[in-house]
Each structure stands twice: as C-alpha cells, then as structure tokens.
N, C-alpha and C positions, 0 to 999 in steps of 0.2 A: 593218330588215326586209329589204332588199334585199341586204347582205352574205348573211343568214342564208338567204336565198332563194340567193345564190350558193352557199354552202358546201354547203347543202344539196345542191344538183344538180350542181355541178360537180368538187363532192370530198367524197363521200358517207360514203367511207370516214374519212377524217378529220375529218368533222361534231363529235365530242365532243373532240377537240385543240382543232381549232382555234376555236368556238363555245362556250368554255367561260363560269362567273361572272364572273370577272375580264375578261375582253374585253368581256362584255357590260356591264360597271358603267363599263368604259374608253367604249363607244357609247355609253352611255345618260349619262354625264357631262359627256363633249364635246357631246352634243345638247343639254342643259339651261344648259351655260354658253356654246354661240351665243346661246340665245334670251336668256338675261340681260345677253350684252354690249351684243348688239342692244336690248334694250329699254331699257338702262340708255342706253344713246348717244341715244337717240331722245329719252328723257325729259328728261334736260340739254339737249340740241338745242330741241326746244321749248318748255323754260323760259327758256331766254334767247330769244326772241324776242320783240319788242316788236309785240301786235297791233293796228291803228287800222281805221277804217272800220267796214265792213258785218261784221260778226263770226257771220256763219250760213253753215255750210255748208252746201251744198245737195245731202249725200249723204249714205248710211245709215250709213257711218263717219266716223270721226276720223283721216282719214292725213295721215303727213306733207308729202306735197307740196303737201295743200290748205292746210296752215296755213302753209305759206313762200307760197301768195300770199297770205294774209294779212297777212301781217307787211309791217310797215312798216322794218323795219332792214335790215341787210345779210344778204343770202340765200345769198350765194357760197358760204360753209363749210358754210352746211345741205346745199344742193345737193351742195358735192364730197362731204360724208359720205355725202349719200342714193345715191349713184352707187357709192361704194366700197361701203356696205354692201352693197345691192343686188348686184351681181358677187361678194363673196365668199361673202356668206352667204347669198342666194338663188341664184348660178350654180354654187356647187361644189357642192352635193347631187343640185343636178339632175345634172349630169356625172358624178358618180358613181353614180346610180339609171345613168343612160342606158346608160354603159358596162356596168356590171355585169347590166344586161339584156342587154345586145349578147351578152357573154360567154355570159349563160346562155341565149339561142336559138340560138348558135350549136352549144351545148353540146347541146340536146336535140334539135337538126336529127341529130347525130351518134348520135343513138341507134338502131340498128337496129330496132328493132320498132315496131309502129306504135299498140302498146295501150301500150309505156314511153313515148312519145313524148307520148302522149295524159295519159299520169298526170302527168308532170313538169310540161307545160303547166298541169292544174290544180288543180298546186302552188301555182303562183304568178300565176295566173290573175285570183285576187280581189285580190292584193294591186297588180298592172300595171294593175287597170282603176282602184284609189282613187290610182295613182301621174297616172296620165292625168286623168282626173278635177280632182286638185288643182292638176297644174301645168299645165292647160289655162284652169283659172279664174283660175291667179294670175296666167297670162301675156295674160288676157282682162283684168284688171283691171288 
C-alpha cells in the first residue's frame, strides 16, 4: 500500500507502468512468503524446545519469547533467530513505509496549491494513520 501510495503521488503519470498485475503479484508474493518463512521458522523453533516447570503463560498470546523462558534446553539459537528475524522481517518494512513517506511529504510539501496539497494528503491519510497505529503497538509490545 505504501509503494502504491508512492507511485501514486510521486509519479502519477506513470501510475499504470509502473503499478501494473504483474508487480502487484510480485508485492503481494513476497509479502505472503515473509509471513510463511517467518511462521515456518518459529513453528520448528518452538517444536524443538523442551518445556519443564510452571507451563502458563501469563498473557493473552502465545509468543515466542515467552516460551524460550519456558524452556528448559538451550535458548541461544531461539534467541539468535528471534533477533535476526525480528531486524529483517519486522525492520525492513518499517524502513521502507518510513522512507517512502519521507518521499511522499516531501513530495506533496512541493506542490503549489494548497487545495492539491490538501487532496494528496488525504490520499494517504487513512492509510499513514493504520501504518502508525500498527507499528506503534508492535513497538509497544
């Protein structure tokens, strides 16, 4: 949504080049096979851990850092995966929304008028407030 929120305002005239099927199956491909690697890693990661003791977590999900203190094995590789995962597949999307906002206010600061200035912002208005929104609570939790 945020490329598309770029193209849109930052190269309007080339919106139907370069936001065509094909790039959009290429985004929407690469987005569905992060979340499968990631979930596939996580699921083998917490199958092999061996859990002992008090076995209740004392929160409304199931994540992984609370079952590595669970676990009674070695935690070391859980941790270095939950660290890498973490930085690649949770920090590079954010970097890339960030930037491509950066881009596109700086892009519609540049527009003369003050009713285009006004429409471009609420382009992408609703889509900046669920970007804030979600990586505000992911970086809360």
């Amino acid at each position: 949504m945020t490329h598309d929120r770029y193209v849109a305002i930052c190269h309007p005239l080339q919106y139907p080049v370069l936001m065509n099927v094909k790039f959009c199956i290429c985004l929407a491909t690469g987005s569905w096979l992060c979340g499968l690697v990631n979930s596939v890693t996580y699921t083998v990661l917490a199958a092999t851990l061996t859990l002992c003791g008090p076995n209740q977590i004392s929160h409304i999900l199931c994540d992984i850092p609370l079952l590595l203190k669970l676990s009674c094995s070695d935690t070391s590789l859980g941790e270095s995966v939950l660290h890498v995962a973490s930085a690649t597949i949770g920090l590079s999307p954010y970097l890339f929304t960030a930037v491509s906002y950066i881009l596109i206010i700086s892009a519609i600061l540049r527009i003369p008028s003050a009713q285009g200035r006004s429409k471009a912002f609420s382009t992408c208005a609703s889509h900046l407030t669920m970007v804030v929104v979600f990586y505000g609570m992911a970086n809360f939790n």
